[in-house]
C-alpha positions as CSV (number, residue, x, y, z in Angstrom):
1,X,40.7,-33.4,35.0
2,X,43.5,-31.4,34.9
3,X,47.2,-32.9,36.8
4,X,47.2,-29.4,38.5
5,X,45.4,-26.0,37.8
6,X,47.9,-23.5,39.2
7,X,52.0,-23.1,38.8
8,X,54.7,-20.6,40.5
9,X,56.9,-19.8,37.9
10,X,59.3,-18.0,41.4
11,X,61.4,-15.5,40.5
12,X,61.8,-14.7,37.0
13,X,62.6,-11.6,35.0
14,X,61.2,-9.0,33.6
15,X,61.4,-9.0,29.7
16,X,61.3,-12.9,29.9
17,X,59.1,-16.1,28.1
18,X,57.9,-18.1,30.8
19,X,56.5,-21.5,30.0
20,X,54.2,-23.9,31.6
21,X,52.1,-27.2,30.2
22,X,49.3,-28.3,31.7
23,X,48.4,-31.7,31.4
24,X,44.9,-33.2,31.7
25,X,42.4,-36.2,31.0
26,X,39.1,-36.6,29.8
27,X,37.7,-38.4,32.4
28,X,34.0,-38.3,31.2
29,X,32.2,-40.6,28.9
30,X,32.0,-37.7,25.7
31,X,35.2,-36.5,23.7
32,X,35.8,-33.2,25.6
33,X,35.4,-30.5,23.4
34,X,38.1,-27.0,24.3
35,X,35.6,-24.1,22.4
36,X,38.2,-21.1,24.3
37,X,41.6,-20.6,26.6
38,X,41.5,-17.1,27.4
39,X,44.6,-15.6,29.0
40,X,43.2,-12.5,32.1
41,X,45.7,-10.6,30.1
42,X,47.8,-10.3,26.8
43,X,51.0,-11.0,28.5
44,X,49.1,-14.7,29.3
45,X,48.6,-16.4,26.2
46,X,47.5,-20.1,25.8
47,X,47.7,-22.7,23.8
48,X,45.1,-25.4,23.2
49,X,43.5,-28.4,21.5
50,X,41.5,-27.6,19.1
51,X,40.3,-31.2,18.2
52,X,38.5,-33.4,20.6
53,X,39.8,-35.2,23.3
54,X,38.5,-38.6,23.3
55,X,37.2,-40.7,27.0
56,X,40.7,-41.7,28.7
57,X,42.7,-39.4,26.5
58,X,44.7,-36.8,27.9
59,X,46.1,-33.6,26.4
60,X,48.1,-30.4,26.7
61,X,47.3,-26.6,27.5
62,X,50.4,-24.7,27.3
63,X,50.6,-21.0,28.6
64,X,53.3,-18.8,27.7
65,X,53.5,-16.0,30.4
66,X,55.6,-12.8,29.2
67,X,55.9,-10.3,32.2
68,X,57.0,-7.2,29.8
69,X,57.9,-4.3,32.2
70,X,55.6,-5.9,35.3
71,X,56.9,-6.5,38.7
72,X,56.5,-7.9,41.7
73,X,54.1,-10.5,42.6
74,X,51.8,-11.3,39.7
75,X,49.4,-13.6,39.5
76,X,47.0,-14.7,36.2
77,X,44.3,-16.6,35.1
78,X,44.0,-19.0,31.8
79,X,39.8,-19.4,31.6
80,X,38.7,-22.6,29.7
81,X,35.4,-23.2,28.0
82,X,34.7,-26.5,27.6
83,X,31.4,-29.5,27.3
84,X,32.3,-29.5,30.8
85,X,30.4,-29.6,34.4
86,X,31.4,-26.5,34.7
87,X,31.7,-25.3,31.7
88,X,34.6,-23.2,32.6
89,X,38.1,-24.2,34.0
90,X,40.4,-22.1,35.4
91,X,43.9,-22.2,35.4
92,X,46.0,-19.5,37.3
93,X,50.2,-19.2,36.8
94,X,51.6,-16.7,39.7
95,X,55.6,-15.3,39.3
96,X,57.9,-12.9,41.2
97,X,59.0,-10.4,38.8
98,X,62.1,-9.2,39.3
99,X,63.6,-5.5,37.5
100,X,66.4,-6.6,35.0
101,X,69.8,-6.2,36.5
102,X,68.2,-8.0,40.0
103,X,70.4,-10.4,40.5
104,X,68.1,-13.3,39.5
């Protein structure tokens, strides 16, 4: 069970390293087992457990979001595959890009 599943990083710019943790608990009876985090893109990249989680645990996905030359509204998508029901999570980050020079 994940604290929350989606984060506005606002306006940020372009060029930057965004950073956002996402906490969670194993809520079940098994120790949760992360097999993937897949970011929707390269600029998304995740960060995961890779050992299990054990019943009342909790534990940390971090996604790093680097907006490159993008801009505007952008929104993206962290897919986890876990022993889950579902078996996949999703977590979504969304930002305002701003053009260097903006005024941020």
């Amino acid at each position: 069970e994940f604290a929350a599943v989606d984060h506005d990083f606002g306006a940020i710019a372009q060029d930057t390293e965004n950073t956002k943790v996402f906490s969670f608990t194993n809520t079940g009876t098994e120790p949760l087992i992360i097999a993937n985090a897949k970011g929707s893109c390269g600029c998304t990249v995740p960060e995961y457990p890779k050992e299990p989680i054990p019943p009342g645990e909790s534990g940390e996905i971090k996604v790093v979001y680097k907006p490159g030359k993008k801009k505007n509204a952008q929104s993206q998508n962290v897919t986890i595959t876990a022993n889950t029901l579902p078996e996949k999570s999703v977590l979504t980050i969304s930002a305002n890009v701003m053009e260097a020079g903006a005024g941020i």
